[in-house]
PDB file of the backbone (N, CA, C, O) and the ligand in Angstrom, with CONECT records:
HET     CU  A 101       1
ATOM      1  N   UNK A   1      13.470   8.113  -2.716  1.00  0.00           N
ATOM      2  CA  UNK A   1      12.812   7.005  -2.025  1.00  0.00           C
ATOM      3  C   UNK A   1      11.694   6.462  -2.895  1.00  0.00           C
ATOM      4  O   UNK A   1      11.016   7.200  -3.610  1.00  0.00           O
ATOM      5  N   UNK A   2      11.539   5.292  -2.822  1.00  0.00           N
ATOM      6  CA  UNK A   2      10.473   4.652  -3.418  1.00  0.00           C
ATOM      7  C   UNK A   2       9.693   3.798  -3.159  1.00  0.00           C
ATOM      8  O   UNK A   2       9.726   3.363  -2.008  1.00  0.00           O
ATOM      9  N   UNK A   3       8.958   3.380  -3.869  1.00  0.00           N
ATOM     10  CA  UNK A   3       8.172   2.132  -3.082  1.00  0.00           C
ATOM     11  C   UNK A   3       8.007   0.795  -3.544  1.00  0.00           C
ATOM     12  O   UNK A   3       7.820   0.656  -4.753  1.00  0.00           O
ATOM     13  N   UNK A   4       8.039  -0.219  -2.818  1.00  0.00           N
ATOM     14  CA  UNK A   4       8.114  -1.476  -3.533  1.00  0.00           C
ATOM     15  C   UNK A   4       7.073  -2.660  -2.919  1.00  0.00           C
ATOM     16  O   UNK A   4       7.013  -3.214  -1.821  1.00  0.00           O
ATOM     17  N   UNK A   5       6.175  -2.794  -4.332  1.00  0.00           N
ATOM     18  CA  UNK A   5       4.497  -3.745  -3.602  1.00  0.00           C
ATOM     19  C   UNK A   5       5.119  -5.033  -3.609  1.00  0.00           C
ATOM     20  O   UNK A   5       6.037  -5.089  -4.426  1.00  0.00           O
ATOM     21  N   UNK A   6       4.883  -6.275  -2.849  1.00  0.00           N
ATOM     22  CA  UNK A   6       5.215  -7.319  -2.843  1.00  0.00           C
ATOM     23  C   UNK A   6       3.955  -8.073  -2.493  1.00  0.00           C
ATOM     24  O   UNK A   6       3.214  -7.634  -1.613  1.00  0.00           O
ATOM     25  N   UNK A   7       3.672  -9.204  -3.150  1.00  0.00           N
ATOM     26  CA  UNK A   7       2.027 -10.316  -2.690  1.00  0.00           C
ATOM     27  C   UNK A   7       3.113 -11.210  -2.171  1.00  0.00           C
ATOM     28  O   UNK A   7       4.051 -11.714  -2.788  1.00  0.00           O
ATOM     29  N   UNK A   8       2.731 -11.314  -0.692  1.00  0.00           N
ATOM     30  CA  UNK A   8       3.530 -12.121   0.114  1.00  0.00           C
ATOM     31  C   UNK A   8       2.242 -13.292   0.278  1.00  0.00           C
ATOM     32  O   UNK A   8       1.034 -13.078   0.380  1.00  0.00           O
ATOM     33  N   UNK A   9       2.807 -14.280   0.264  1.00  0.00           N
ATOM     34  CA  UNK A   9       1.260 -15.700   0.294  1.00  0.00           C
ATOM     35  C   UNK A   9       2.129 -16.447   1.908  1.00  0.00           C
ATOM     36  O   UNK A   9       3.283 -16.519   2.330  1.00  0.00           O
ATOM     37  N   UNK A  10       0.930 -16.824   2.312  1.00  0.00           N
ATOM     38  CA  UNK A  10       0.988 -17.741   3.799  1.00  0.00           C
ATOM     39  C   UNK A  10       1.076 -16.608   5.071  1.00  0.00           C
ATOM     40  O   UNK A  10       1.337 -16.798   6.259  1.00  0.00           O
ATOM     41  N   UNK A  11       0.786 -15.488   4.414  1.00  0.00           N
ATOM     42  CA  UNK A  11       0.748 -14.692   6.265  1.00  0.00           C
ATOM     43  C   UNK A  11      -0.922 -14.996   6.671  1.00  0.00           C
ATOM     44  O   UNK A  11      -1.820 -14.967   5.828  1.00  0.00           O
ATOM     45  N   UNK A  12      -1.115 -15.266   8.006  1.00  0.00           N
ATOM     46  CA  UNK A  12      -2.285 -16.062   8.504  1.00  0.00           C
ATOM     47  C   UNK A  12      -2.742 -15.037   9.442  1.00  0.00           C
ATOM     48  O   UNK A  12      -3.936 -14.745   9.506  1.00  0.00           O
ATOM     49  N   UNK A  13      -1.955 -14.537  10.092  1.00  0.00           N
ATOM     50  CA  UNK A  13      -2.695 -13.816  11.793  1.00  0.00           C
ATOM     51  C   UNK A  13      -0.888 -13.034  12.048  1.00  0.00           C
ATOM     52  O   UNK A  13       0.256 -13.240  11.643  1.00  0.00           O
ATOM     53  N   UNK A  14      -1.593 -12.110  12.944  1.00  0.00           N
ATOM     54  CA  UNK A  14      -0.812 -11.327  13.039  1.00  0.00           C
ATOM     55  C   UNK A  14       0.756 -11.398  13.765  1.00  0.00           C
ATOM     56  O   UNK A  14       1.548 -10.489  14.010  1.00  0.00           O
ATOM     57  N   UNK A  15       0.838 -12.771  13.980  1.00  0.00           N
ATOM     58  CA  UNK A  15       2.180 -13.027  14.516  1.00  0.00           C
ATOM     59  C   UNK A  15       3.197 -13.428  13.089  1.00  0.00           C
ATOM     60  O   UNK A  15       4.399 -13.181  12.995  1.00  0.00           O
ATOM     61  N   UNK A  16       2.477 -13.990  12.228  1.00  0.00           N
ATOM     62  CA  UNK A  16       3.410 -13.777  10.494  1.00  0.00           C
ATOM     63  C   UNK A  16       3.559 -12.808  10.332  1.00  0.00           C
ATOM     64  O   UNK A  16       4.760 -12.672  10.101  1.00  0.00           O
ATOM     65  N   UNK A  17       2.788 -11.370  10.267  1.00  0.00           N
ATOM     66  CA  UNK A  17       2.679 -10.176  10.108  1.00  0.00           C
ATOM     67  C   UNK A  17       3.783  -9.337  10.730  1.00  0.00           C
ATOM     68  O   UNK A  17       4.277  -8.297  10.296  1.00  0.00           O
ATOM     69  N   UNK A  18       4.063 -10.009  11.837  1.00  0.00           N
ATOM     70  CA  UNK A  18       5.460  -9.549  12.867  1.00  0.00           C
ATOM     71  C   UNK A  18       6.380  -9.685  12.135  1.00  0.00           C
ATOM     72  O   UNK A  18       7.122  -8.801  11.707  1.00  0.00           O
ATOM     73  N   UNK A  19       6.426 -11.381  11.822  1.00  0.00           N
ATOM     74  CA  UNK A  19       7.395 -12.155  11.473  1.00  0.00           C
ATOM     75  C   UNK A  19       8.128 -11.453   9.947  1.00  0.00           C
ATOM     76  O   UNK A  19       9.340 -11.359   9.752  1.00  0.00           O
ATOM     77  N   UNK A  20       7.162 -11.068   9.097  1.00  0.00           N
ATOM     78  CA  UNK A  20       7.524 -10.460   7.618  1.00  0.00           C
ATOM     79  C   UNK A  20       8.252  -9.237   7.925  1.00  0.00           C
ATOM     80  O   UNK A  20       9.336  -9.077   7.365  1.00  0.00           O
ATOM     81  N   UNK A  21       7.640  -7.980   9.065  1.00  0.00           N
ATOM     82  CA  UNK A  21       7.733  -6.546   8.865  1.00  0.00           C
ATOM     83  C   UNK A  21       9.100  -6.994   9.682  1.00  0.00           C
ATOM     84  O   UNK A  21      10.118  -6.617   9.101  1.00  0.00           O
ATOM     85  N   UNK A  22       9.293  -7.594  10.697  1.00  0.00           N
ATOM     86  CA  UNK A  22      10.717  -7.756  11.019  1.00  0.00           C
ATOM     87  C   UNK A  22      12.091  -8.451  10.025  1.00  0.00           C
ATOM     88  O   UNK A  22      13.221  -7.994  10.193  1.00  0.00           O
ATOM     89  N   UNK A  23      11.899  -9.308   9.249  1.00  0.00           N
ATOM     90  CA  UNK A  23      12.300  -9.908   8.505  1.00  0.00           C
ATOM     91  C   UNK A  23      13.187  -8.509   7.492  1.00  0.00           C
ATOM     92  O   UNK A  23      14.390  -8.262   7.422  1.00  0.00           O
ATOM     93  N   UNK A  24      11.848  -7.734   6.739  1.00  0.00           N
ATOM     94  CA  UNK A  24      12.118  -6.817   5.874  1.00  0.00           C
ATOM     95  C   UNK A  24      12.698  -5.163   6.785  1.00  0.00           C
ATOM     96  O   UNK A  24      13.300  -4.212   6.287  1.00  0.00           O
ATOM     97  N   UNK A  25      12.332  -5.311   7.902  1.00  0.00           N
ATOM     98  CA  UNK A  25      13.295  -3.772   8.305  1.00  0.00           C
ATOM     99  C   UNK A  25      14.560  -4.027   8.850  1.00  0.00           C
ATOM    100  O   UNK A  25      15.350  -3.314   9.469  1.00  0.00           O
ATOM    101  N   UNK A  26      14.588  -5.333   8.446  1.00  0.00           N
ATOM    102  CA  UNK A  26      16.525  -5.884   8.823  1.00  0.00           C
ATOM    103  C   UNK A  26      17.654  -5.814   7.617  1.00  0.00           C
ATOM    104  O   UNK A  26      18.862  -6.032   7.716  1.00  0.00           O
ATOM    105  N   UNK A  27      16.686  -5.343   6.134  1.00  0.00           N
ATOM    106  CA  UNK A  27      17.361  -5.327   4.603  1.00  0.00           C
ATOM    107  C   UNK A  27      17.601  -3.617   4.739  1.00  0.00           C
ATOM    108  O   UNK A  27      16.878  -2.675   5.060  1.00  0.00           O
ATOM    109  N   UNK A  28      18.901  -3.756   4.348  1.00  0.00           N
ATOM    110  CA  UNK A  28      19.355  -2.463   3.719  1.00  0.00           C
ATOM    111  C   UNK A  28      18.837  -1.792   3.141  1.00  0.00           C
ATOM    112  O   UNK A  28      18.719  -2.351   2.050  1.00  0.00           O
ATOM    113  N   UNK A  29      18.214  -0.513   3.083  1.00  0.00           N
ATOM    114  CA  UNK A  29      17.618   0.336   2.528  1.00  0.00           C
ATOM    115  C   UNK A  29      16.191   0.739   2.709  1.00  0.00           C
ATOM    116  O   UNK A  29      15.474   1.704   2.447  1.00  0.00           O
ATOM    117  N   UNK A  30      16.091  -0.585   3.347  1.00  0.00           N
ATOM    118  CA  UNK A  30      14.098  -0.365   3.699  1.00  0.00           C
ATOM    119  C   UNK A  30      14.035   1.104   4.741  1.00  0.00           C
ATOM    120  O   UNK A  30      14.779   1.233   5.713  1.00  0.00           O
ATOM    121  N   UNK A  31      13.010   2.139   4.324  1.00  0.00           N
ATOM    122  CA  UNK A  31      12.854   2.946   5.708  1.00  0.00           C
ATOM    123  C   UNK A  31      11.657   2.424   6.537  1.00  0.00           C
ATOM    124  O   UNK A  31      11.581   2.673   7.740  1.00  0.00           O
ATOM    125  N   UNK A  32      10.466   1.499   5.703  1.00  0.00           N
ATOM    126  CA  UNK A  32       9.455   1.603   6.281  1.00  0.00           C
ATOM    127  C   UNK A  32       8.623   0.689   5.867  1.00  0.00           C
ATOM    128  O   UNK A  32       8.501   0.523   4.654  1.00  0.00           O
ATOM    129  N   UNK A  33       7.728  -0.251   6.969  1.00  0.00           N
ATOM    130  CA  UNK A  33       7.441  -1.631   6.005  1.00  0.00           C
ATOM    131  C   UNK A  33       5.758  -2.140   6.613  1.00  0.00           C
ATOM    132  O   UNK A  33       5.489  -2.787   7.625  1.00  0.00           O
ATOM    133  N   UNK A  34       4.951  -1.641   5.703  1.00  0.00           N
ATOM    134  CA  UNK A  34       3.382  -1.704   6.007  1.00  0.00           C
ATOM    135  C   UNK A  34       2.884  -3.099   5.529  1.00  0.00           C
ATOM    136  O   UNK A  34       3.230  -3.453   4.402  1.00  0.00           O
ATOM    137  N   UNK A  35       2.135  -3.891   6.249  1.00  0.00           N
ATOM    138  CA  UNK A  35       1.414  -5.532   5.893  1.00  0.00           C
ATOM    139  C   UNK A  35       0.160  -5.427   5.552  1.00  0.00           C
ATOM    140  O   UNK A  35      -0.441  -4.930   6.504  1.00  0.00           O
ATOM    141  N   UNK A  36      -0.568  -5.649   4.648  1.00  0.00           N
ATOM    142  CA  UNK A  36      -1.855  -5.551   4.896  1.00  0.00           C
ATOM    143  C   UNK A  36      -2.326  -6.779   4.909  1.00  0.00           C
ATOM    144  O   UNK A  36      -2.366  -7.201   3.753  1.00  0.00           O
ATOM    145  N   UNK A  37      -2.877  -7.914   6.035  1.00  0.00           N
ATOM    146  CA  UNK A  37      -2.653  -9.124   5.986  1.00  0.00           C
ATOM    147  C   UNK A  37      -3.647  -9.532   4.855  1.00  0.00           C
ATOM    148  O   UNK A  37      -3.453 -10.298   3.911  1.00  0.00           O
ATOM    149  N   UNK A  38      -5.014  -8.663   5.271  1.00  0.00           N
ATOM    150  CA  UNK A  38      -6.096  -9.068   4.396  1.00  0.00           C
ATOM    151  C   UNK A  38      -5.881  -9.355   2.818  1.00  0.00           C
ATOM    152  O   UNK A  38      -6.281 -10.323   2.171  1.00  0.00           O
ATOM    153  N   UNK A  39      -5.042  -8.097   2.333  1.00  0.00           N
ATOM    154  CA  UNK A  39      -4.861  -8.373   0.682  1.00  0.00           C
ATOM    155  C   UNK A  39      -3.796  -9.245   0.517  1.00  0.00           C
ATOM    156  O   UNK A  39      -3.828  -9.791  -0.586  1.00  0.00           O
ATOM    157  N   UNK A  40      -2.898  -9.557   1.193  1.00  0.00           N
ATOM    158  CA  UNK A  40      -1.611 -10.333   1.326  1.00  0.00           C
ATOM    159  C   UNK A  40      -0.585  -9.644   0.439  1.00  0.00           C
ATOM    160  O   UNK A  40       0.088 -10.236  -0.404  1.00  0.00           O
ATOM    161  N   UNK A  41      -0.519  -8.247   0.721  1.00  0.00           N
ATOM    162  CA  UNK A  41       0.691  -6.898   0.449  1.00  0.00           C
ATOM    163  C   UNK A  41       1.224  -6.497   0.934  1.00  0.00           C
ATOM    164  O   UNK A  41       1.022  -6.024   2.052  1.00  0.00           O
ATOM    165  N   UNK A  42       2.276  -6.500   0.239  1.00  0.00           N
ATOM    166  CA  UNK A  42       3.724  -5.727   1.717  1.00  0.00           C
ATOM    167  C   UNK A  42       3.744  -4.571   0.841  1.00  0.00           C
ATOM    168  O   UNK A  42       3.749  -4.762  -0.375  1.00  0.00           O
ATOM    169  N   UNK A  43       3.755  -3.433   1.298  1.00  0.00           N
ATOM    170  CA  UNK A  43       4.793  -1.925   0.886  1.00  0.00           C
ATOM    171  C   UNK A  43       5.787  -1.677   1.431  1.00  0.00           C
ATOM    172  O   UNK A  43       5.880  -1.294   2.597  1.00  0.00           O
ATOM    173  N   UNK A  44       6.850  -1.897   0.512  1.00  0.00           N
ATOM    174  CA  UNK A  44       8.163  -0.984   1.690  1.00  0.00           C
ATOM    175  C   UNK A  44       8.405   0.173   0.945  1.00  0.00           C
ATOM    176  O   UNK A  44       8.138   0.312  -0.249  1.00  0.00           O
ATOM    177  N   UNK A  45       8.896   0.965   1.653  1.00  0.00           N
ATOM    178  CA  UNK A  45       9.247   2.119   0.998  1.00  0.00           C
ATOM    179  C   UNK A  45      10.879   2.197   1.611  1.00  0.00           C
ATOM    180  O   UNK A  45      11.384   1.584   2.552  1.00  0.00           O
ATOM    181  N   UNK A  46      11.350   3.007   0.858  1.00  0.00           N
ATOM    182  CA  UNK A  46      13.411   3.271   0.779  1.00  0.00           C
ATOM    183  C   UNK A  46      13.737   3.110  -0.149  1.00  0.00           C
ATOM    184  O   UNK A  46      13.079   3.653  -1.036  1.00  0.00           O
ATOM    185  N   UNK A  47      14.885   2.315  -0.542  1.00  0.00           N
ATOM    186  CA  UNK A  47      15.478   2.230  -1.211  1.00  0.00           C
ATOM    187  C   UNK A  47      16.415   0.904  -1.666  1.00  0.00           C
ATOM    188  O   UNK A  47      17.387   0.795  -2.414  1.00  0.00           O
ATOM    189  N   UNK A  48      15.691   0.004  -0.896  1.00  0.00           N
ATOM    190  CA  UNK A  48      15.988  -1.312  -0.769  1.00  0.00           C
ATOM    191  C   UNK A  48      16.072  -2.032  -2.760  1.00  0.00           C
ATOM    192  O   UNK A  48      15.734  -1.434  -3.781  1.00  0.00           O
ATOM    193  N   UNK A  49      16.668  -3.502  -2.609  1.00  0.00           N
ATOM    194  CA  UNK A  49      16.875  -3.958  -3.562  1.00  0.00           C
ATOM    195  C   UNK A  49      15.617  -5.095  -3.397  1.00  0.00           C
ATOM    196  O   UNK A  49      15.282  -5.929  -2.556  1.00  0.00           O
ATOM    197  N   UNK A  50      15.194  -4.679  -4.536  1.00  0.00           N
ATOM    198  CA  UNK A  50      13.667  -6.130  -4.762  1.00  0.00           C
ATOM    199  C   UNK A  50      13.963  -7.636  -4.015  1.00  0.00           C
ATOM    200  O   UNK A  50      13.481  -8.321  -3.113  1.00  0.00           O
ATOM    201  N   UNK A  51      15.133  -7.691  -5.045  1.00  0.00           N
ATOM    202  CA  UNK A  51      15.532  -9.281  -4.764  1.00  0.00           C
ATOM    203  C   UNK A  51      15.663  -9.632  -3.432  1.00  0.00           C
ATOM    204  O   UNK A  51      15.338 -10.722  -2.961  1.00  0.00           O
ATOM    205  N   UNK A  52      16.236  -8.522  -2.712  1.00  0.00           N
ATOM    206  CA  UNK A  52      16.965  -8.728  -1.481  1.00  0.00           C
ATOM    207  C   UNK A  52      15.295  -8.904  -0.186  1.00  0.00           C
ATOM    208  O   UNK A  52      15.580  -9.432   0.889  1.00  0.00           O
ATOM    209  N   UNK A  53      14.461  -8.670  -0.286  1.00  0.00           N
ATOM    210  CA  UNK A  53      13.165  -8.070  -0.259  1.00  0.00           C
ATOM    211  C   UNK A  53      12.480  -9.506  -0.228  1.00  0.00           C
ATOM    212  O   UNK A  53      12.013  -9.993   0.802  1.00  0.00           O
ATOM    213  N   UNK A  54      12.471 -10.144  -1.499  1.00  0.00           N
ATOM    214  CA  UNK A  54      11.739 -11.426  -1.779  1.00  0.00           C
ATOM    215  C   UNK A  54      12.483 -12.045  -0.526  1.00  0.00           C
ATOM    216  O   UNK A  54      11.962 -12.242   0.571  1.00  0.00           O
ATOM    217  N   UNK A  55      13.855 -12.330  -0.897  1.00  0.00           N
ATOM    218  CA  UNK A  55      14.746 -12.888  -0.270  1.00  0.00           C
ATOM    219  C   UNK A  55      14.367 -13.253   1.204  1.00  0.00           C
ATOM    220  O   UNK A  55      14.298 -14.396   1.654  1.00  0.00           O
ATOM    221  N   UNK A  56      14.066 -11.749   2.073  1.00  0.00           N
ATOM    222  CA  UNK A  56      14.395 -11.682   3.384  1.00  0.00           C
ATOM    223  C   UNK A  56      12.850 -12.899   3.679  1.00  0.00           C
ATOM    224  O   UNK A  56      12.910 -13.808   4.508  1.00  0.00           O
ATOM    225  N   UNK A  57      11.522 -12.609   2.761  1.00  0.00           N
ATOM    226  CA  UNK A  57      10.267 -12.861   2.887  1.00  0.00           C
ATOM    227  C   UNK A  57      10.605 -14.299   2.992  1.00  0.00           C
ATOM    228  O   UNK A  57      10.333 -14.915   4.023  1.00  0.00           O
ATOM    229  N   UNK A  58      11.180 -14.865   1.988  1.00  0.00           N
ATOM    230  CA  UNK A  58      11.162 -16.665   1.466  1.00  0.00           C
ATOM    231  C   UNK A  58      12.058 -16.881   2.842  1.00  0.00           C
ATOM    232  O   UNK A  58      11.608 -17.928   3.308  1.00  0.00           O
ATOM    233  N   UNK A  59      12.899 -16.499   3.547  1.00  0.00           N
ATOM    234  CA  UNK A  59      14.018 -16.899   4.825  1.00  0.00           C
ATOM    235  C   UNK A  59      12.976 -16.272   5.635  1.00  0.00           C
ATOM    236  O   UNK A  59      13.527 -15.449   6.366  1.00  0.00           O
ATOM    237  N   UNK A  60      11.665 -16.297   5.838  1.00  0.00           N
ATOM    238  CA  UNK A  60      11.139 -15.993   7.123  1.00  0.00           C
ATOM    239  C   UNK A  60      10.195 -17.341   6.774  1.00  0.00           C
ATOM    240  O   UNK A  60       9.685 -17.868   7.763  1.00  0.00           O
ATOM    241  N   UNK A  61      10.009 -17.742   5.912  1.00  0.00           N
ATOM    242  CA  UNK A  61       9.455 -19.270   5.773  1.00  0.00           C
ATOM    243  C   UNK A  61       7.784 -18.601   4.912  1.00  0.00           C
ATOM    244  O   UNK A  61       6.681 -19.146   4.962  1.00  0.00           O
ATOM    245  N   UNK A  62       8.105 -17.463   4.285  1.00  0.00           N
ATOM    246  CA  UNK A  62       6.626 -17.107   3.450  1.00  0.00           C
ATOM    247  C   UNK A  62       7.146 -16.789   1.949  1.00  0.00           C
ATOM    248  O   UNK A  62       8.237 -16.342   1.597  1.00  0.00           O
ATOM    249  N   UNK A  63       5.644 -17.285   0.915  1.00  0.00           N
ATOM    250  CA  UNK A  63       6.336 -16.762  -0.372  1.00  0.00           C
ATOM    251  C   UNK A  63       6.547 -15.494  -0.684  1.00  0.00           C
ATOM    252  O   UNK A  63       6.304 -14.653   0.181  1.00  0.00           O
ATOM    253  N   UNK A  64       7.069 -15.051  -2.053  1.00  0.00           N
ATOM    254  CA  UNK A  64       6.857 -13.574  -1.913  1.00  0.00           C
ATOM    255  C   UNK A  64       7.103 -13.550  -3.283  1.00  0.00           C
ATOM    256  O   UNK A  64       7.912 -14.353  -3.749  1.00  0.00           O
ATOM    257  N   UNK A  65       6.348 -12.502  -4.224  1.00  0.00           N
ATOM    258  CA  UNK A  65       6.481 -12.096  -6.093  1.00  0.00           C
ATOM    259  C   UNK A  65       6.267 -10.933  -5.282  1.00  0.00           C
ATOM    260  O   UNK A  65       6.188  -9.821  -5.805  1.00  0.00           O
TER     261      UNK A  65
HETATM  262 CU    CU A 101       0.693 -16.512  11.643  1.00  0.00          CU2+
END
């Protein structure tokens, strides 16, 4: 298992915050998916694929590197 940091930009208040951690525990491999809105960081941890990751972030309508 591993972990994967992502700077997600445009989460505002905690209903984006929903919107991301649901987005990303719907990708294959994720076990576990922490927001920290303040720094604008996602951690997932599993085993998920990066791309797939950005992916789910940009189809919830937020950026994501
Ligand atoms: Cu919001």
């Amino acid at each position: 298992m591993s972990q994967i940091i992502l700077k997600v930009e445009g989460m505002t208040c905690s209903h984006c915050k929903m919107r991301v951690e649901k987005a990303l525990n719907g990708i294959t491999g994720v076990e576990s998916v922490q927001v920290d809105l303040a720094k604008g960081e996602v951690v997932v941890s599993g085993n998920a694929n990066r791309e797939d990751l950005v992916k789910a972030v940009v189809d919830a309508g937020y950026s994501a590197q």
